[in-house]
Legacy VTK file of the C-alpha trace (Angstrom):
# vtk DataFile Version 3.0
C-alpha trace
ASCII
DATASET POLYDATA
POINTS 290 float
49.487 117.909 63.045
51.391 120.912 62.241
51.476 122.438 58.578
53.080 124.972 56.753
50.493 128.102 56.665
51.965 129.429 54.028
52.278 127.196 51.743
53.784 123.644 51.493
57.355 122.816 50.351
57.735 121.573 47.363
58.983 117.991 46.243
59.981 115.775 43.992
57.099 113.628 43.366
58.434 109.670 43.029
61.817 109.545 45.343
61.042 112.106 48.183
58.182 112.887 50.727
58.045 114.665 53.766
56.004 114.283 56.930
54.995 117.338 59.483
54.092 115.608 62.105
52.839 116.969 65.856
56.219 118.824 66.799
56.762 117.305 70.478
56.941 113.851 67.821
57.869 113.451 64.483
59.049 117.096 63.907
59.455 117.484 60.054
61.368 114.581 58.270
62.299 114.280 54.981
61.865 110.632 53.488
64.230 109.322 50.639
64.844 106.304 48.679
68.122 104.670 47.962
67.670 102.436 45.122
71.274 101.014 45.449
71.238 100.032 48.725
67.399 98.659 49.473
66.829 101.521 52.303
65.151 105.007 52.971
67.492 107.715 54.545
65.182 110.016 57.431
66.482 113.803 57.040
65.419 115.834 59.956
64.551 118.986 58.331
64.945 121.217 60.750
68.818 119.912 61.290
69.267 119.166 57.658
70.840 115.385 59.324
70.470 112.279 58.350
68.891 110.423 61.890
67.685 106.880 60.345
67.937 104.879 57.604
65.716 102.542 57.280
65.733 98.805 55.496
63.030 98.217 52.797
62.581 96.178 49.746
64.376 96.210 46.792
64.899 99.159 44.466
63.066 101.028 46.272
61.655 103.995 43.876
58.169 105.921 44.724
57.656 107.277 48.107
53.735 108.357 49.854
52.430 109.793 52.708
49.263 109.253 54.565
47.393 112.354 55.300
48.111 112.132 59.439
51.637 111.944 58.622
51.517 108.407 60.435
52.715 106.129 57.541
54.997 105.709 54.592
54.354 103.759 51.416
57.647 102.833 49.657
57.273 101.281 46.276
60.393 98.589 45.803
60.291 98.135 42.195
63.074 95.461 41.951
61.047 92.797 44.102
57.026 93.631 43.585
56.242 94.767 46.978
55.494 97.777 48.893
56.567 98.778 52.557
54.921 100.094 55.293
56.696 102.620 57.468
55.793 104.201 60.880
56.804 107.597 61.289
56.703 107.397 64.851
59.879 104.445 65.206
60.903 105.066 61.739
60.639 101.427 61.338
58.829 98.917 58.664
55.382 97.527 59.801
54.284 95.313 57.015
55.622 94.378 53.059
52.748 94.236 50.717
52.633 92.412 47.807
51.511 94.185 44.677
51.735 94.195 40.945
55.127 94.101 38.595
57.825 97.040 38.869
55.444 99.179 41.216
56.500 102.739 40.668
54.561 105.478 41.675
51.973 106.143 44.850
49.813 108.089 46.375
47.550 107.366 49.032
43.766 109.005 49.385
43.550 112.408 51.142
40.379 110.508 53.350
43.076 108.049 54.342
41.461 104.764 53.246
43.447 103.862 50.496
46.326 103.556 48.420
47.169 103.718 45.102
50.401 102.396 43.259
51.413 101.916 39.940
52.748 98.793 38.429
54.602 99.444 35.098
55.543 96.238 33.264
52.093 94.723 34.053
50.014 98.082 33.270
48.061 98.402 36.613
47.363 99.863 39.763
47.055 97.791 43.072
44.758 99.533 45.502
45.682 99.074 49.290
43.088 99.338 51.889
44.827 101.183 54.640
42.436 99.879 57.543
43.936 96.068 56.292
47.203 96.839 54.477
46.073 94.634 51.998
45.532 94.351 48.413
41.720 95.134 47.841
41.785 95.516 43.841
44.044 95.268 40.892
42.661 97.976 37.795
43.676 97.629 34.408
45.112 101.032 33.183
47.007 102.201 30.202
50.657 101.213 28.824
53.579 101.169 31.550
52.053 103.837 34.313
54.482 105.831 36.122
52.844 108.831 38.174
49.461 108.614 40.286
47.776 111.580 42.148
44.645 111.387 43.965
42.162 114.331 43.719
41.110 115.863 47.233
37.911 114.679 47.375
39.435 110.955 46.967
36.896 109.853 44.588
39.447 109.846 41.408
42.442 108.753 40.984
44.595 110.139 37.630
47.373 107.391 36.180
49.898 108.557 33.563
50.879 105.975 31.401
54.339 106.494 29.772
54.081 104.175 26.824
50.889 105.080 24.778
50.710 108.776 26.228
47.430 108.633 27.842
45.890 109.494 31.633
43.788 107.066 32.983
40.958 108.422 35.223
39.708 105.824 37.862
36.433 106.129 39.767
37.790 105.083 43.187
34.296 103.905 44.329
34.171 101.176 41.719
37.664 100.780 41.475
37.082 100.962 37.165
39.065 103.482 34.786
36.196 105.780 33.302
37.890 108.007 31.699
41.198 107.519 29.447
42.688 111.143 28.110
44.900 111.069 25.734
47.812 114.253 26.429
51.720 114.504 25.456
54.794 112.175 24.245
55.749 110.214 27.438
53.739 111.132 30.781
55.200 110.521 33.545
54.365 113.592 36.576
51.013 113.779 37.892
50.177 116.339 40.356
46.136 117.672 41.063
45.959 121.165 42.267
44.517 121.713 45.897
41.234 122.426 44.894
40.501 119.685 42.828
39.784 121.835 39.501
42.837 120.990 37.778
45.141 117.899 36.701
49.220 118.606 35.458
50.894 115.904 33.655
54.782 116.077 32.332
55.355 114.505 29.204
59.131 114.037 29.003
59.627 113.364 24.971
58.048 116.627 24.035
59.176 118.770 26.772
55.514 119.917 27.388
53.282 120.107 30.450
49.136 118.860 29.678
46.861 120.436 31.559
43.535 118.882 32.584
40.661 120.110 33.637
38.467 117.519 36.159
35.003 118.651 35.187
35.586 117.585 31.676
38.427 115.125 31.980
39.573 116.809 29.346
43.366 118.527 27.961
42.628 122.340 28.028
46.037 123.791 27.276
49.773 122.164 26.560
52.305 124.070 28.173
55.906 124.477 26.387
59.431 125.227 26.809
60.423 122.406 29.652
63.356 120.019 28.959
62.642 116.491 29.474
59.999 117.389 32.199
59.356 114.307 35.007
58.413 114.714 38.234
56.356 117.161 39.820
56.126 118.763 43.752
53.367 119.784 45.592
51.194 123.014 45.083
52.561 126.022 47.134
49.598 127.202 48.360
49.175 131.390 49.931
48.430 132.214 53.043
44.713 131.395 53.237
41.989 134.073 54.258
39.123 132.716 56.364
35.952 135.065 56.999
36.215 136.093 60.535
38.579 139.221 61.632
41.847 138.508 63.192
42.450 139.482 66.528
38.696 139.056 67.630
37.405 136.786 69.839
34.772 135.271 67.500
37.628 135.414 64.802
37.834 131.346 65.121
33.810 130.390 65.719
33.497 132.986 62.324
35.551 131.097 60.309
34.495 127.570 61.112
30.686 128.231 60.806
31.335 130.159 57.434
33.205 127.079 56.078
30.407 124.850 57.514
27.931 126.084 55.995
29.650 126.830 52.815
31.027 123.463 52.035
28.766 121.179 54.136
30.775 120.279 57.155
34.532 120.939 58.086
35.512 117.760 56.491
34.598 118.874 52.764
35.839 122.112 53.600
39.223 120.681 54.429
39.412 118.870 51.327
38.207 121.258 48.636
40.627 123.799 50.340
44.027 121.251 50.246
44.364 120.566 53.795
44.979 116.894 54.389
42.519 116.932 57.709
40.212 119.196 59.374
42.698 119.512 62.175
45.397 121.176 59.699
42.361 123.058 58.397
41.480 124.449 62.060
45.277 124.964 62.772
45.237 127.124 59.408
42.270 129.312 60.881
44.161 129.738 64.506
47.111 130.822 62.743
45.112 133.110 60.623
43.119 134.216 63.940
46.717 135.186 65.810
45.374 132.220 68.423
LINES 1 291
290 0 1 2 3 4 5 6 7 8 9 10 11 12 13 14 15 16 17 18 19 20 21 22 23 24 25 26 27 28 29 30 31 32 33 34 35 36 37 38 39 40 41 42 43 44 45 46 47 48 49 50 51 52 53 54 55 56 57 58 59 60 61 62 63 64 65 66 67 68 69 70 71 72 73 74 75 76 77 78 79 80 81 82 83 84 85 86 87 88 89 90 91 92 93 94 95 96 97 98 99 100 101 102 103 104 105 106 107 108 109 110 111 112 113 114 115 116 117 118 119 120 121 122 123 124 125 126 127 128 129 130 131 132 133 134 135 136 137 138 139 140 141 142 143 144 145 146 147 148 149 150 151 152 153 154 155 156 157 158 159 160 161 162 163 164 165 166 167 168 169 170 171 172 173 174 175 176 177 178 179 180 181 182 183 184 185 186 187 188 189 190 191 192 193 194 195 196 197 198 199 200 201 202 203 204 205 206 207 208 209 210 211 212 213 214 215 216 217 218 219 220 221 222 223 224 225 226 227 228 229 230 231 232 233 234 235 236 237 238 239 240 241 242 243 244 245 246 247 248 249 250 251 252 253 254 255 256 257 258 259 260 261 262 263 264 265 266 267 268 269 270 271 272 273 274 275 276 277 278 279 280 281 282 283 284 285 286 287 288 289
Protein backbone atom coordinates (compact mmCIF):
# COMPACT_ATOMS: atom_id res chain seq x y z
CA UNK A 1 0.00 0.00 0.00
CA UNK A 2 1.53 3.10 -1.15
CA UNK A 3 1.47 6.42 1.02
CA UNK A 4 2.35 9.81 0.78
CA UNK A 5 5.97 10.16 2.59
CA UNK A 6 5.58 13.40 3.06
CA UNK A 7 2.74 13.95 4.45
CA UNK A 8 -0.95 13.04 3.71
CA UNK A 9 -3.43 15.24 1.78
CA UNK A 10 -5.72 16.81 3.49
CA UNK A 11 -9.64 16.34 3.51
CA UNK A 12 -12.72 17.23 4.35
CA UNK A 13 -13.67 15.04 7.11
CA UNK A 14 -17.67 13.89 6.59
CA UNK A 15 -18.23 14.02 2.53
CA UNK A 16 -14.73 13.03 1.12
CA UNK A 17 -12.05 10.23 1.61
CA UNK A 18 -9.39 9.03 -0.36
CA UNK A 19 -7.79 5.63 -0.80
CA UNK A 20 -3.88 4.97 -1.88
CA UNK A 21 -4.06 1.83 -2.75
CA UNK A 22 -1.07 -0.65 -4.30
CA UNK A 23 -0.44 1.43 -7.62
CA UNK A 24 -0.61 -1.57 -10.28
CA UNK A 25 -4.58 -1.48 -8.47
CA UNK A 26 -6.48 1.05 -7.01
CA UNK A 27 -4.04 3.96 -7.80
CA UNK A 28 -5.26 6.98 -5.67
CA UNK A 29 -9.11 7.66 -5.78
CA UNK A 30 -10.91 10.21 -4.36
CA UNK A 31 -14.38 9.10 -2.81
CA UNK A 32 -17.43 11.57 -2.69
CA UNK A 33 -20.94 11.64 -1.69
CA UNK A 34 -23.85 12.97 -3.62
CA UNK A 35 -26.60 13.49 -1.29
CA UNK A 36 -29.07 14.40 -4.16
CA UNK A 37 -28.71 11.65 -6.16
CA UNK A 38 -28.13 8.44 -3.61
CA UNK A 39 -24.46 7.72 -5.19
CA UNK A 40 -20.61 8.22 -4.59
CA UNK A 41 -18.64 9.78 -7.58
CA UNK A 42 -14.75 7.83 -7.83
CA UNK A 43 -12.17 10.74 -8.84
CA UNK A 44 -8.98 9.28 -10.04
CA UNK A 45 -6.56 11.57 -8.56
CA UNK A 46 -3.94 11.30 -10.58
CA UNK A 47 -6.34 12.27 -13.79
CA UNK A 48 -8.46 14.57 -11.75
CA UNK A 49 -11.67 12.29 -13.75
CA UNK A 50 -14.52 11.13 -12.62
CA UNK A 51 -14.21 6.95 -13.55
CA UNK A 52 -17.32 5.52 -11.38
CA UNK A 53 -20.11 6.46 -9.68
CA UNK A 54 -21.36 4.31 -7.60
CA UNK A 55 -25.19 3.57 -6.21
CA UNK A 56 -25.63 3.69 -2.37
CA UNK A 57 -28.30 4.46 0.08
CA UNK A 58 -30.03 7.40 0.60
CA UNK A 59 -28.56 10.79 1.48
CA UNK A 60 -25.62 9.59 1.59
CA UNK A 61 -23.42 12.03 3.99
CA UNK A 62 -20.14 10.65 5.97
CA UNK A 63 -17.57 8.80 4.10
CA UNK A 64 -14.52 6.15 5.90
CA UNK A 65 -11.76 4.29 4.96
CA UNK A 66 -10.34 1.11 6.23
CA UNK A 67 -6.72 1.26 6.96
CA UNK A 68 -5.69 -1.29 3.78
CA UNK A 69 -7.49 1.00 1.62
CA UNK A 70 -9.80 -2.14 0.80
CA UNK A 71 -13.24 -0.75 1.91
CA UNK A 72 -15.54 2.21 2.08
CA UNK A 73 -18.10 3.01 4.75
CA UNK A 74 -20.78 5.43 3.43
CA UNK A 75 -23.18 6.71 5.99
CA UNK A 76 -26.83 7.25 4.11
CA UNK A 77 -28.49 9.40 6.53
CA UNK A 78 -31.91 9.61 4.75
CA UNK A 79 -32.62 5.72 5.11
CA UNK A 80 -30.56 4.41 8.45
CA UNK A 81 -28.07 2.30 6.80
CA UNK A 82 -24.53 2.19 5.93
CA UNK A 83 -22.77 0.79 2.68
CA UNK A 84 -20.03 -1.23 2.09
CA UNK A 85 -17.77 -0.46 -0.84
CA UNK A 86 -14.85 -2.42 -2.45
CA UNK A 87 -12.20 -0.39 -3.73
CA UNK A 88 -11.05 -2.96 -5.92
CA UNK A 89 -14.64 -3.09 -8.36
CA UNK A 90 -15.76 0.11 -6.97
CA UNK A 91 -18.90 -1.66 -6.25
CA UNK A 92 -21.31 -2.10 -2.97
CA UNK A 93 -20.76 -5.38 -0.97
CA UNK A 94 -23.22 -5.22 1.82
CA UNK A 95 -25.96 -2.34 3.40
CA UNK A 96 -25.83 -2.32 7.11
CA UNK A 97 -28.39 -1.36 9.19
CA UNK A 98 -27.58 1.10 11.93
CA UNK A 99 -29.01 3.75 14.15
CA UNK A 100 -31.24 7.05 13.07
CA UNK A 101 -29.68 9.80 10.62
CA UNK A 102 -26.10 8.09 10.78
CA UNK A 103 -23.67 10.87 10.08
CA UNK A 104 -20.24 10.61 10.72
CA UNK A 105 -17.53 7.46 10.61
CA UNK A 106 -14.50 6.33 11.14
CA UNK A 107 -13.29 2.98 11.22
CA UNK A 108 -10.32 1.63 13.77
CA UNK A 109 -6.71 2.10 12.56
CA UNK A 110 -6.31 -2.03 13.71
CA UNK A 111 -9.07 -2.58 11.18
CA UNK A 112 -11.64 -4.40 13.36
CA UNK A 113 -14.16 -1.97 13.67
CA UNK A 114 -16.28 0.77 12.82
CA UNK A 115 -17.66 3.53 14.29
CA UNK A 116 -20.69 5.77 13.10
CA UNK A 117 -22.69 8.29 14.49
CA UNK A 118 -26.40 8.38 14.66
CA UNK A 119 -27.76 11.93 15.33
CA UNK A 120 -31.51 11.99 16.02
CA UNK A 121 -31.19 8.87 18.26
CA UNK A 122 -27.82 10.08 20.11
CA UNK A 123 -25.59 6.97 19.43
CA UNK A 124 -22.94 5.24 17.84
CA UNK A 125 -23.39 1.76 16.10
CA UNK A 126 -20.15 -0.17 16.18
CA UNK A 127 -19.53 -2.50 13.07
CA UNK A 128 -17.37 -5.46 13.37
CA UNK A 129 -15.47 -5.46 10.15
CA UNK A 130 -14.61 -9.35 10.20
CA UNK A 131 -18.88 -9.71 10.13
CA UNK A 132 -20.13 -6.38 8.75
CA UNK A 133 -22.47 -6.44 11.36
CA UNK A 134 -23.80 -4.45 14.09
CA UNK A 135 -21.88 -5.63 17.31
CA UNK A 136 -23.03 -2.69 19.80
CA UNK A 137 -25.17 0.35 19.98
CA UNK A 138 -23.46 3.14 22.83
CA UNK A 139 -25.37 5.78 24.25
CA UNK A 140 -23.47 9.13 23.70
CA UNK A 141 -24.28 12.74 24.08
CA UNK A 142 -27.02 15.06 22.24
CA UNK A 143 -27.19 14.70 18.27
CA UNK A 144 -23.33 13.43 17.47
CA UNK A 145 -21.92 14.51 14.31
CA UNK A 146 -18.00 13.84 14.03
CA UNK A 147 -16.12 10.54 15.28
CA UNK A 148 -12.28 9.95 15.16
CA UNK A 149 -10.59 7.00 16.40
CA UNK A 150 -7.22 7.41 18.24
CA UNK A 151 -4.25 5.29 16.69
CA UNK A 152 -3.98 2.91 19.12
CA UNK A 153 -7.87 2.03 18.49
CA UNK A 154 -8.70 1.75 22.03
CA UNK A 155 -10.83 5.22 22.12
CA UNK A 156 -13.06 6.50 20.18
CA UNK A 157 -13.92 10.61 20.59
CA UNK A 158 -17.85 11.60 19.59
CA UNK A 159 -18.77 15.29 19.26
CA UNK A 160 -22.12 15.91 20.08
CA UNK A 161 -23.59 19.08 18.44
CA UNK A 162 -26.53 19.73 20.70
CA UNK A 163 -25.28 19.93 24.38
CA UNK A 164 -21.55 20.79 23.33
CA UNK A 165 -19.83 17.92 24.81
CA UNK A 166 -17.13 15.00 23.49
CA UNK A 167 -17.90 11.73 24.41
CA UNK A 168 -14.86 9.45 25.03
CA UNK A 169 -15.63 5.66 24.48
CA UNK A 170 -13.43 2.83 25.74
CA UNK A 171 -13.60 0.67 22.59
CA UNK A 172 -12.85 -2.53 24.61
CA UNK A 173 -16.07 -2.25 26.57
CA UNK A 174 -17.83 -0.48 24.09
CA UNK A 175 -19.01 2.23 27.28
CA UNK A 176 -18.49 6.19 27.11
CA UNK A 177 -15.97 6.90 30.09
CA UNK A 178 -15.31 10.03 29.67
CA UNK A 179 -17.81 13.01 28.62
CA UNK A 180 -15.78 16.58 28.08
CA UNK A 181 -17.55 19.30 27.92
CA UNK A 182 -15.71 22.01 25.02
CA UNK A 183 -17.34 24.82 22.64
CA UNK A 184 -20.94 26.02 21.23
CA UNK A 185 -21.82 23.33 18.60
CA UNK A 186 -19.06 20.51 17.92
CA UNK A 187 -19.14 19.08 15.08
CA UNK A 188 -15.11 18.19 13.55
CA UNK A 189 -13.19 15.66 15.26
CA UNK A 190 -9.80 14.90 14.13
CA UNK A 191 -6.87 13.02 16.67
CA UNK A 192 -3.40 13.93 15.79
CA UNK A 193 -1.06 11.01 14.52
CA UNK A 194 0.44 10.36 17.62
CA UNK A 195 -2.36 9.95 19.70
CA UNK A 196 -1.46 12.95 22.23
CA UNK A 197 -3.97 15.26 21.06
CA UNK A 198 -7.87 15.57 20.21
CA UNK A 199 -9.28 18.90 17.84
CA UNK A 200 -12.87 19.58 17.91
CA UNK A 201 -14.69 22.58 15.78
CA UNK A 202 -17.38 24.17 17.46
CA UNK A 203 -19.30 26.03 14.74
CA UNK A 204 -21.52 28.66 16.99
CA UNK A 205 -18.48 30.18 18.56
CA UNK A 206 -16.10 30.03 15.79
CA UNK A 207 -13.50 28.31 18.11
CA UNK A 208 -11.37 25.18 17.84
CA UNK A 209 -11.12 22.90 21.59
CA UNK A 210 -8.23 21.27 22.01
CA UNK A 211 -7.91 18.03 24.01
CA UNK A 212 -5.38 16.47 25.44
CA UNK A 213 -5.83 12.27 25.69
CA UNK A 214 -3.90 11.72 28.88
CA UNK A 215 -6.29 13.85 30.76
CA UNK A 216 -9.36 13.83 28.57
CA UNK A 217 -9.32 17.09 29.26
CA UNK A 218 -9.82 20.89 27.13
CA UNK A 219 -6.27 22.45 27.38
CA UNK A 220 -6.61 25.49 25.15
CA UNK A 221 -9.69 27.06 22.87
CA UNK A 222 -8.45 28.28 19.77
CA UNK A 223 -10.13 31.57 18.13
CA UNK A 224 -10.69 33.51 15.11
CA UNK A 225 -12.44 30.63 12.73
CA UNK A 226 -15.85 31.37 11.11
CA UNK A 227 -18.39 28.81 11.58
CA UNK A 228 -15.62 26.06 11.78
CA UNK A 229 -16.98 22.22 10.70
CA UNK A 230 -15.11 19.76 9.32
CA UNK A 231 -11.67 18.90 9.70
CA UNK A 232 -8.79 16.95 7.24
CA UNK A 233 -6.20 14.81 8.09
CA UNK A 234 -2.81 15.71 9.85
CA UNK A 235 -0.04 16.60 7.27
CA UNK A 236 2.55 14.85 8.67
CA UNK A 237 6.84 15.75 7.68
CA UNK A 238 8.95 13.69 6.20
CA UNK A 239 9.74 11.20 8.97
CA UNK A 240 13.43 10.49 10.21
CA UNK A 241 14.14 6.87 11.14
CA UNK A 242 17.58 6.02 12.99
CA UNK A 243 19.63 4.30 10.45
CA UNK A 244 21.78 6.42 7.72
CA UNK A 245 20.49 6.69 4.27
CA UNK A 246 22.29 5.25 1.60
CA UNK A 247 23.77 2.33 3.79
CA UNK A 248 23.13 -1.02 3.52
CA UNK A 249 22.01 -1.59 7.14
CA UNK A 250 20.06 1.79 6.68
CA UNK A 251 16.64 -0.44 6.61
CA UNK A 252 17.58 -3.43 9.37
CA UNK A 253 18.68 0.06 11.60
CA UNK A 254 15.56 1.50 11.46
CA UNK A 255 13.26 -1.43 12.00
CA UNK A 256 15.17 -2.86 15.06
CA UNK A 257 15.34 0.77 16.59
CA UNK A 258 11.51 1.05 16.25
CA UNK A 259 11.21 -2.54 17.63
CA UNK A 260 12.66 -2.15 20.41
CA UNK A 261 11.48 1.28 21.08
CA UNK A 262 7.81 0.77 20.77
CA UNK A 263 7.50 -3.02 21.31
CA UNK A 264 7.05 -4.49 17.90
CA UNK A 265 6.51 -2.83 14.39
CA UNK A 266 2.86 -2.90 14.89
CA UNK A 267 2.81 -0.27 17.90
CA UNK A 268 5.39 1.50 16.18
CA UNK A 269 3.17 1.95 13.17
CA UNK A 270 0.44 3.20 15.14
CA UNK A 271 1.96 5.64 17.62
CA UNK A 272 3.81 7.07 14.49
CA UNK A 273 0.30 7.57 12.14
CA UNK A 274 0.88 4.99 9.66
CA UNK A 275 -2.27 2.99 9.07
CA UNK A 276 -0.09 -0.52 8.81
CA UNK A 277 3.32 -1.66 9.35
CA UNK A 278 3.65 -2.10 5.63
CA UNK A 279 3.13 1.85 5.04
CA UNK A 280 5.43 2.13 8.06
CA UNK A 281 8.27 -0.08 6.28
CA UNK A 282 7.51 1.68 2.89
CA UNK A 283 8.15 5.06 4.92
CA UNK A 284 11.67 3.67 6.09
CA UNK A 285 12.62 2.42 2.29
CA UNK A 286 11.78 5.71 1.09
CA UNK A 287 13.72 7.30 3.81
CA UNK A 288 16.62 4.60 3.13
CA UNK A 289 16.75 5.71 -0.89
CA UNK A 290 15.68 1.69 -1.33
Amino acid sequence: MNLHISGLLGITAFAFATVHGDAQTLAQNAYITNDGSSSISVIDTTTNAVIAKIPVGLTPVGVAVSPDGGTVYVTNAGDNTVSLIATATDKGTATIPVGSFPIGAAVSPDDSAGYVANRDDNTVSVIATATDKVIATIPVGNSPFGVAVTPDSKTVYVANQNDNTVSAITTAIHKVTTTIPVGNYPRGVAVTPDGRTVYITNENDNTVSVIATATRSVTATISGFVNPIAFGVFIQSAPRFAGTPGKANCHGESVSALARKYGGLNRAAAALGYTNVSALQNAILTFCGG
